[in-house]
N, C-alpha and C positions, 0 to 999 in steps of 0.2 A: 504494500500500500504506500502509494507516496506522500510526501508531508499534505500536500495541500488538501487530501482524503483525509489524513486523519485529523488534521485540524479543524478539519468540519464536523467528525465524526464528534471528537472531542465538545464541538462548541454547541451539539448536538443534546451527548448523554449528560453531557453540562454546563450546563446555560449559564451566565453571570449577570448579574444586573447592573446599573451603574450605581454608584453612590452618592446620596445626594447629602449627607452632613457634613458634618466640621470637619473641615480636609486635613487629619491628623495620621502621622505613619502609623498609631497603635490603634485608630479609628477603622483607618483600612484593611489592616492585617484582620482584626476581629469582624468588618463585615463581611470577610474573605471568607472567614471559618464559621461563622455564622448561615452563609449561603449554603458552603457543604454540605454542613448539620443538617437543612433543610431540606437538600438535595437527598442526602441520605434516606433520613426518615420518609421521604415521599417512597424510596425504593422500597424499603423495608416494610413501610405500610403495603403497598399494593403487592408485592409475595404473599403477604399477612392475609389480605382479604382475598386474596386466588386461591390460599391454602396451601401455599406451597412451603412457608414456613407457620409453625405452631404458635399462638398469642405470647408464651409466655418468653418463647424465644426472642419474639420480634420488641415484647415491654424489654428484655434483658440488654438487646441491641441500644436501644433508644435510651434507656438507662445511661449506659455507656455514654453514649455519642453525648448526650448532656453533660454526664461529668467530666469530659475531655473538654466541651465548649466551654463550661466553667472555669476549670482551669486553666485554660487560653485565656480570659477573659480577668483571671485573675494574676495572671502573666506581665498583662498587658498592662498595667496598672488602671484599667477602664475605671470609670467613676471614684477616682480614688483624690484627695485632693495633693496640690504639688506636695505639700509636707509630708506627704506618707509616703511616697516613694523611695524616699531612702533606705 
């Protein structure tokens, strides 16, 4: 497959949106993995309601996938004020 296939494929099974807040590098990284998250759980739901994976698997996934965006998010120092970052 050559680049320009898969970069469509890519933009395809993962679509991005633009950003429209406070133009900040730890702003953009977290609505970066914030989309994923979203991306994901839309995957994992629709296996879920097909049946191809079981409820408790797909709560266990999304589980996950939250407490990873959490901690991105607390990585990031999101909502956090300048003093705490040290």
């Amino acid at each position: 497959m050559d680049e320009t296939n898969l970069d469509d494929k890519n933009k395809f099974l993962y679509p991005r949106s633009r950003y429209y807040g406070q133009v900040k590098p730890e702003n953009l990284v977290f609505n970066a993995n914030l989309q994923e998250f979203a991306q994901k759980v839309g995957y994992i739901t629709n296996l879920e309601t097909s049946g191809k994976i079981e409820p408790e698997d797909a709560y266990k996934q999304i589980k996950e996938l939250w407490k990873q965006l959490k901690r991105s998010k607390k990585a990031l120092f999101i909502d956090e004020e300048p003093s705490e970052k040290s």
